[in-house]
TIFINU-710206 format. One record per residue: x, y, z of N, C-alpha, C in turn; residue in one letter; residue number from 0. Coordinates in steps of 0.001 Angstrom, whole numbers, plus 524288, in hexadecimal, padded with zeros to 5 digits. Example, Ala and Ser with C-alpha at 12.3 -4.5 7.8 and 13.67 -1.06 7.14 Angstrom:
<pts>
PT     nu     nv     nw    cau    cav    caw     cu     cv     cw  type  seq
PT  83386  7E9C6  81E78  8300C  7EE6C  81E78  83390  7F31C  81E78     a    0
PT  83232  7F736  81BA8  83566  7FBDC  81BE4  83264  8001E  81EBE     s    1
</pts>
This chain:
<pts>
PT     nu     nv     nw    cau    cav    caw     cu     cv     cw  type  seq
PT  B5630  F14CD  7B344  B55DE  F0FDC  7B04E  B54CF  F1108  7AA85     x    0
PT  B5219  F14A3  7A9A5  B503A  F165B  7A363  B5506  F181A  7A1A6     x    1
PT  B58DD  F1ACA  7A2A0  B5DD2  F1D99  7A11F  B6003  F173F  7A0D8     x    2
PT  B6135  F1353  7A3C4  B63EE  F0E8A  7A1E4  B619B  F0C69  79DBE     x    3
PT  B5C42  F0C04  79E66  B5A53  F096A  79797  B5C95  F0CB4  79457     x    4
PT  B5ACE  F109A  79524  B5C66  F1431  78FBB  B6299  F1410  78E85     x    5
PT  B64C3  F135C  7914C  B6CC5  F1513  78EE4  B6A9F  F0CAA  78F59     x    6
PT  B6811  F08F6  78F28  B69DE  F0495  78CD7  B6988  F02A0  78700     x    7
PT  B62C3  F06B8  78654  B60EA  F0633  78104  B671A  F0937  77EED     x    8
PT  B6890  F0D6A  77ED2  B6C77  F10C1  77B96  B70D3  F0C53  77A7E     x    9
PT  B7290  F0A69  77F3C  B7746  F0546  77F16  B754E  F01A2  77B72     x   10
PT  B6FE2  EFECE  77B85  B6F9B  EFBFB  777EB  B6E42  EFBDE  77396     x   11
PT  B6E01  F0205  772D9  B6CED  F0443  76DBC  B7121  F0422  76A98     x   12
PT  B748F  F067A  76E19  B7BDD  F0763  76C3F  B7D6B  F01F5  76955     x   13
PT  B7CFC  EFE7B  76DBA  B7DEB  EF7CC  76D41  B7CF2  EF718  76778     x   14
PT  B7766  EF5B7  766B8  B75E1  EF328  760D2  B7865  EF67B  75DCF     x   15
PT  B779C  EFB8C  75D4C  B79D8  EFFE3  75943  B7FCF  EFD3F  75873     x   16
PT  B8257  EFCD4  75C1D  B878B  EFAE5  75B6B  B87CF  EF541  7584D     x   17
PT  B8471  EF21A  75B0C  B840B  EED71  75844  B8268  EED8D  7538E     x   18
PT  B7F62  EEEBD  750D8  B7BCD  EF0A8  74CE3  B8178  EF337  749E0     x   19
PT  B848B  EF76F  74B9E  B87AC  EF925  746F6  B8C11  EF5D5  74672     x   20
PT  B8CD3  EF349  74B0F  B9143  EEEC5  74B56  B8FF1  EEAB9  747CC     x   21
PT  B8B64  EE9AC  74783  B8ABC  EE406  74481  B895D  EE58B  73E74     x   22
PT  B884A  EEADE  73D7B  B87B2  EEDC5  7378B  B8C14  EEC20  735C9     x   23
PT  B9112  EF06C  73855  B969F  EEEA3  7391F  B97D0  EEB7E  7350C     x   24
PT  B98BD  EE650  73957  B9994  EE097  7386D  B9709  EDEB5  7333F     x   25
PT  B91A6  EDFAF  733AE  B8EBD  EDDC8  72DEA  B90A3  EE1A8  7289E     x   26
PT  B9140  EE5C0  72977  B9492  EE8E1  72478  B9997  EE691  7223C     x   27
PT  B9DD7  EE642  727CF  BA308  EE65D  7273E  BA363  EDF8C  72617     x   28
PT  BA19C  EDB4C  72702  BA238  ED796  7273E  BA3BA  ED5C8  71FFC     x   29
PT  B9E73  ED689  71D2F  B9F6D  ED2DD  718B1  BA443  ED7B3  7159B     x   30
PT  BA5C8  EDBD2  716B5  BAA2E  EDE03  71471  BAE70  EDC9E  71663     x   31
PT  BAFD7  EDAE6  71A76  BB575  ED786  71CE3  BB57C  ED26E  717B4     x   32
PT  BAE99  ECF4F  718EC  BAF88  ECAA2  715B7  BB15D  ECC31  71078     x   33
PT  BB162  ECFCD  70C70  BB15B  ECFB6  707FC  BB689  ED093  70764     x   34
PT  BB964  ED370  709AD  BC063  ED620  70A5B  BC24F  ED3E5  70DE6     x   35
PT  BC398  ECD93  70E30  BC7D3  ECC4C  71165  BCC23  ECEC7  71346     x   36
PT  BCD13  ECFD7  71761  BD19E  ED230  71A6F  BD7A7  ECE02  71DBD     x   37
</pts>
């Protein structure tokens, strides 16, 4: 059971990290789309 907590914390570690650089991402790339219409 301790080996399943542990590889869930890592998964939901992975998770936010992803979210977290996903939504950096988005907040970087966003107001530079707005300024240079495509």
């Amino acid at each position: 059971m301790e080996f399943v907590l542990e590889w869930f914390w890592y998964l939901l570690a992975f998770v936010a990290g992803s979210a977290v650089a996903w939504g950096a991402t988005v907040l970087l790339i966003k107001p530079a789309s707005e300024d240079e219409p495509s």
